[in-house]
C-alpha positions as CSV (number, residue, x, y, z in Angstrom):
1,X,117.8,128.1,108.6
2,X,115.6,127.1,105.8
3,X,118.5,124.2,104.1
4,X,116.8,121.0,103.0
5,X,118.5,118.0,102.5
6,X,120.0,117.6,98.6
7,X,119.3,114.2,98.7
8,X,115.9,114.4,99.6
9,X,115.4,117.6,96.8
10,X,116.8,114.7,94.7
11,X,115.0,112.0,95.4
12,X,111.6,114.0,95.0
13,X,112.6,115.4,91.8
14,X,113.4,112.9,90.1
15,X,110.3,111.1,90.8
16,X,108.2,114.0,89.8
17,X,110.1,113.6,86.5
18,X,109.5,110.2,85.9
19,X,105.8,110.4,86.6
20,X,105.9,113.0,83.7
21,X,107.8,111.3,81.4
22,X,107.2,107.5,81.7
23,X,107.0,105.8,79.4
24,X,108.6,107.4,76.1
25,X,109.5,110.9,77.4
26,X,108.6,114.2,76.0
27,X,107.5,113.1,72.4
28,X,106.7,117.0,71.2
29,X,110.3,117.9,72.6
30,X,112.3,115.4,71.0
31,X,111.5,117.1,67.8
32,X,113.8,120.6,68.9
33,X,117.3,119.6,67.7
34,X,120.5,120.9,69.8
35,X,119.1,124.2,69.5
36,X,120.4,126.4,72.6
37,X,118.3,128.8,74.4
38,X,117.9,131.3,77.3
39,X,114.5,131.4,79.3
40,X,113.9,133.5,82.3
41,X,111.3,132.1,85.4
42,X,109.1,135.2,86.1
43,X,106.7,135.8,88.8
44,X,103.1,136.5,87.4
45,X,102.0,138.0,91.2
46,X,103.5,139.3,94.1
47,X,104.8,136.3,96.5
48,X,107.1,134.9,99.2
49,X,109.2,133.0,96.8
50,X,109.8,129.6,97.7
51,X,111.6,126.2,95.8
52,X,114.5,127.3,94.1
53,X,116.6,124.9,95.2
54,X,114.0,122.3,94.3
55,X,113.5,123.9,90.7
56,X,117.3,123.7,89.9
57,X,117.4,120.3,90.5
58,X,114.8,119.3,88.1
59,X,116.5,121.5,84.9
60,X,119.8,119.4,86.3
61,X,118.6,115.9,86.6
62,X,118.0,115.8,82.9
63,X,121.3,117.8,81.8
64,X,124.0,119.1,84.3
65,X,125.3,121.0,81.2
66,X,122.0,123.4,82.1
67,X,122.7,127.3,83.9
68,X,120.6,127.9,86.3
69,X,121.4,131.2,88.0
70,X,119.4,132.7,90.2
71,X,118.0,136.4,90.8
72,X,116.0,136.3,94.0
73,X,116.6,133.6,97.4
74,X,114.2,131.8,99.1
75,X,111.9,133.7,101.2
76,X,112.2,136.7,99.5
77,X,109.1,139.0,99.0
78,X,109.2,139.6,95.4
79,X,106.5,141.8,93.2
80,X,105.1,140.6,89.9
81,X,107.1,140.8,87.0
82,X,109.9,140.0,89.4
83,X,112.7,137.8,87.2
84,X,113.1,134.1,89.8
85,X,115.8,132.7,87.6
86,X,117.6,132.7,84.0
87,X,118.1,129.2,82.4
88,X,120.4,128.7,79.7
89,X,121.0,125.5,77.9
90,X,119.6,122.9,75.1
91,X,116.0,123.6,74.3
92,X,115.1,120.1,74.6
93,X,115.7,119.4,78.0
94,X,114.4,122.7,79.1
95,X,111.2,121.9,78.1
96,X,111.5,118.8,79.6
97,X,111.6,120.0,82.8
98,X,109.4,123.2,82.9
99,X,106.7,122.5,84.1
100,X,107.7,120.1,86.7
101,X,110.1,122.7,88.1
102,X,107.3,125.1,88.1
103,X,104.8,122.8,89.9
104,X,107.5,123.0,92.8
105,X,107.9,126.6,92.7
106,X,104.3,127.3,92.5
107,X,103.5,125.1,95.4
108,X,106.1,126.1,97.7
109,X,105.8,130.0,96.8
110,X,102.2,129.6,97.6
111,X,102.4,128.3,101.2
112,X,105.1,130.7,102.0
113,X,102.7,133.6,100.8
114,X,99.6,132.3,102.2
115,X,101.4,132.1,105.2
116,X,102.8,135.4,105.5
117,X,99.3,137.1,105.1
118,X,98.4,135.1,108.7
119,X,102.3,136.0,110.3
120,X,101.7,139.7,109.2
121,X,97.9,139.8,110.8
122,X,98.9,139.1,114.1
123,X,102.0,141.3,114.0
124,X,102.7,143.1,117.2
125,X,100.9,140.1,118.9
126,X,103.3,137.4,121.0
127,X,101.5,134.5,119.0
128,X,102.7,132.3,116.6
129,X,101.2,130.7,113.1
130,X,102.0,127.5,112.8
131,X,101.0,124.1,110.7
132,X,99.5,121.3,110.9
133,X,99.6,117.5,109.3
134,X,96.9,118.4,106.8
135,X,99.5,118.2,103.6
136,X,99.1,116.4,100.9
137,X,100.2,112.7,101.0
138,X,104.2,112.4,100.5
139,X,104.9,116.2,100.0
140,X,105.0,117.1,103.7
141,X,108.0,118.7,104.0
142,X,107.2,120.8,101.0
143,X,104.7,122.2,102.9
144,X,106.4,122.5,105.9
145,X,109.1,124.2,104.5
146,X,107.1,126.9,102.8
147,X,105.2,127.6,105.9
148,X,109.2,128.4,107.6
149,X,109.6,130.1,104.5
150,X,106.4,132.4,105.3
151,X,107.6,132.9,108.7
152,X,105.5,130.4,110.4
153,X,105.9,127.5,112.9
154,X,106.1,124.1,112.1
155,X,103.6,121.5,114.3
156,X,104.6,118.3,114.8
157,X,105.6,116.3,111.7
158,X,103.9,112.9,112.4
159,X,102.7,110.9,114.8
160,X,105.3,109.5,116.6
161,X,106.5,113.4,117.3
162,X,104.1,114.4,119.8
163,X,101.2,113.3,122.0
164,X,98.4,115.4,121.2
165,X,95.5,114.2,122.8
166,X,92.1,115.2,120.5
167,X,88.5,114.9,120.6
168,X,88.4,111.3,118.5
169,X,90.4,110.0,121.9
170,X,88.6,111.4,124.2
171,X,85.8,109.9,122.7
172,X,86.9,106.6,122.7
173,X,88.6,106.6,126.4
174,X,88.8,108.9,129.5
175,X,90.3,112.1,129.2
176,X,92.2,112.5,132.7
177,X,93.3,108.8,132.3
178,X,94.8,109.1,128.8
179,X,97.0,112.1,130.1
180,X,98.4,110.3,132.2
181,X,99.1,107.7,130.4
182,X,100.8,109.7,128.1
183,X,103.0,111.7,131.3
184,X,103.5,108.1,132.1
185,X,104.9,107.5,128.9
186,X,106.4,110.4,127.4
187,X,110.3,109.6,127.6
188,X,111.0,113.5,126.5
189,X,107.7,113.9,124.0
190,X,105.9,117.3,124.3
191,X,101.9,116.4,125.3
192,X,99.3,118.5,123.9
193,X,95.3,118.1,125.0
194,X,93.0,119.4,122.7
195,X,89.7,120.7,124.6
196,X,86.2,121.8,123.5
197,X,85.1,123.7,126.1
198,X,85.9,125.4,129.7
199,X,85.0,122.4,131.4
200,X,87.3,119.6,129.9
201,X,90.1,122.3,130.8
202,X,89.0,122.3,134.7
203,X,89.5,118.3,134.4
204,X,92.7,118.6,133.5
205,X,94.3,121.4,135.4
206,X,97.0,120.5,137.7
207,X,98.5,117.6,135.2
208,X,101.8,118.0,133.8
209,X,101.6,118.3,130.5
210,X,102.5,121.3,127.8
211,X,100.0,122.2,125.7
212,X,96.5,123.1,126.3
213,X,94.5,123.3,122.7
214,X,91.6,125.1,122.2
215,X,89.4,123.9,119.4
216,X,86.7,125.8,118.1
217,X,86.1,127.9,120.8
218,X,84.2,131.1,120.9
219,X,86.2,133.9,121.6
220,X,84.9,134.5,125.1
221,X,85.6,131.1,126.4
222,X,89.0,131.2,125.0
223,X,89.5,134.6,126.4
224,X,88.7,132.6,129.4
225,X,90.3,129.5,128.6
226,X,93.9,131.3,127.8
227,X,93.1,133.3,131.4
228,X,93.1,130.3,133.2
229,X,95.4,128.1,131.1
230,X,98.2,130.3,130.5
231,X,100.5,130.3,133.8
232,X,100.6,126.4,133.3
233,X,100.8,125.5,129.8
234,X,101.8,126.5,126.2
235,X,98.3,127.6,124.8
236,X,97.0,127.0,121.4
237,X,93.6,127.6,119.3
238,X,92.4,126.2,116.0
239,X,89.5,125.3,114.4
240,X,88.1,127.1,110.9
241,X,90.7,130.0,111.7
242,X,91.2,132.3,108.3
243,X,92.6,135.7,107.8
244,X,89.3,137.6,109.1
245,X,89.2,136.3,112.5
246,X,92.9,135.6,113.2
247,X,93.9,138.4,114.4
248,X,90.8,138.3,117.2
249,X,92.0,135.1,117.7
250,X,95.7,136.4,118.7
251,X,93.9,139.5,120.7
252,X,93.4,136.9,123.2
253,X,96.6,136.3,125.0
254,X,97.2,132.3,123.1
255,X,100.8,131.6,122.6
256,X,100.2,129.9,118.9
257,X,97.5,129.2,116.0
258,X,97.0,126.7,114.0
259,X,95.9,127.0,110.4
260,X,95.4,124.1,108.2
261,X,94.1,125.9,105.0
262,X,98.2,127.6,105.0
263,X,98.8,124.2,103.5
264,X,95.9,121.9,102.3
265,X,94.4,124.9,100.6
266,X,97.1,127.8,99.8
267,X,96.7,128.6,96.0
268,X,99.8,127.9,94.0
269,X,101.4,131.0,93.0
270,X,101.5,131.7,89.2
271,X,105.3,131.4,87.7
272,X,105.9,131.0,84.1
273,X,109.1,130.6,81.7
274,X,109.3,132.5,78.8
275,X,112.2,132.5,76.2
């Protein structure tokens, strides 16, 4: 459920490593000769663990002669103190590769977790936690990964997925004509419109679309809005959702939220190697 591609890991591991080793490599490393060690990743908090794959592929870029066995899987709750993996090999090219295999762990693990706080809040409720594009630039699927790790939904990846419809069109065009340009236009894309208020959703009632989204809307009006909305379409909120009002949010019937702090602002999660 959760593979990602190998050559992808690959790819994005290898040019995590070169951006910390251009030009002359580790020069404090280079000094440990052939000297053979074990280390052990441990968890320094409790976490959805997330990156494993990502993290053996950094110790084996540098030295496919390195063990890296590991103690937990992907996904995984996992207390503090919690042993990730055991790493044996030459000294050298473990401490090569520490901290960049850490980076990934820490980032992953910390969207997974962040986002299983949100999944467990709304527990019981038939509403989903899902993403959004607010990653950072070229780790995308890092993020979206963890947030499937964490038990959430992934949005749309990019642009070309989806048509969703938001304010910043609106503003610059006509609502009711822009959907249906886009039903015009869909060839088997989902359509989401994002409205502000009970009054852009009257205007568009009745067009055949999927997605109503509510942005920023006061929990009475989307009470209202959902009320109204739900028969027809798929319904959404979002807007400054966190873990205090999300589960008020849910309370009021919408199919899915959408939380863009789960990725542009979940803490990394605090792994360290020791040996």
């Amino acid at each position: 459920m959760y593979k990602i591609n190998s050559k992808y890991i690959r790819s994005i591991t290898q040019s995590a490593l070169r951006e910390d080793l251009r030009p002359l490599g580790d020069i404090t490393s280079k000094n440990i000769k052939n000297k053979k060690i074990t280390a052990k990743i441990i968890a320094g908090q409790k976490c959805v663990v997330g990156g494993l794959s990502f993290a053996r592929e950094t110790f084996k870029i540098l030295d496919r002669n390195i063990s890296f066995n590991t103690k937990t899987k992907d996904g995984k709750k996992i207390n503090k103190g919690k042993v990730v993996a055991i790493i044996k090999g030459n000294a050298s090219s473990i401490l090569k590769s520490e901290r960049v295999a850490l980076n990934f762990l820490g980032l992953i693990s910390g969207v997974a977790t962040i986002t299983n706080k949100f999944v467990n809040k709304v527990k019981g409720k038939s509403c989903k936690i899902c993403c959004t594009r607010k990653t950072f630039p070229n780790l995308r699927l890092l993020h979206k990964y963890g947030v499937k790790l964490g038990g959430g939904t992934n949005h749309r990846f990019n642009l070309s997925d989806e048509y969703l419809i938001k304010d910043n069109h609106i503003a610059s065009s006509d609502l009711k004509e822009l959907v249906s340009l886009a039903i015009k236009n869909k060839k088997g894309k989902k359509i989401t419109v994002e409205v502000d208020n009970l009054k852009q959703l009257k205007a568009v009632m009745g067009l055949k679309f999927d997605t109503v989204l509510f942005d920023n809307m006061t929990i009475k009006n989307l009470k209202t809005g959902v009320k109204i909305a739900k028969k027809y379409y798929e319904t959404e909120a979002s807007g400054n959702i966190n873990l205090k009002t999300v589960k008020s949010i849910a309370a009021t019937g919408v199919d899915r939220i959408s939380v863009g702090s789960i990725t542009h602002s979940a803490p990394a999660i605090d792994l360290k190697l020791e040996h």
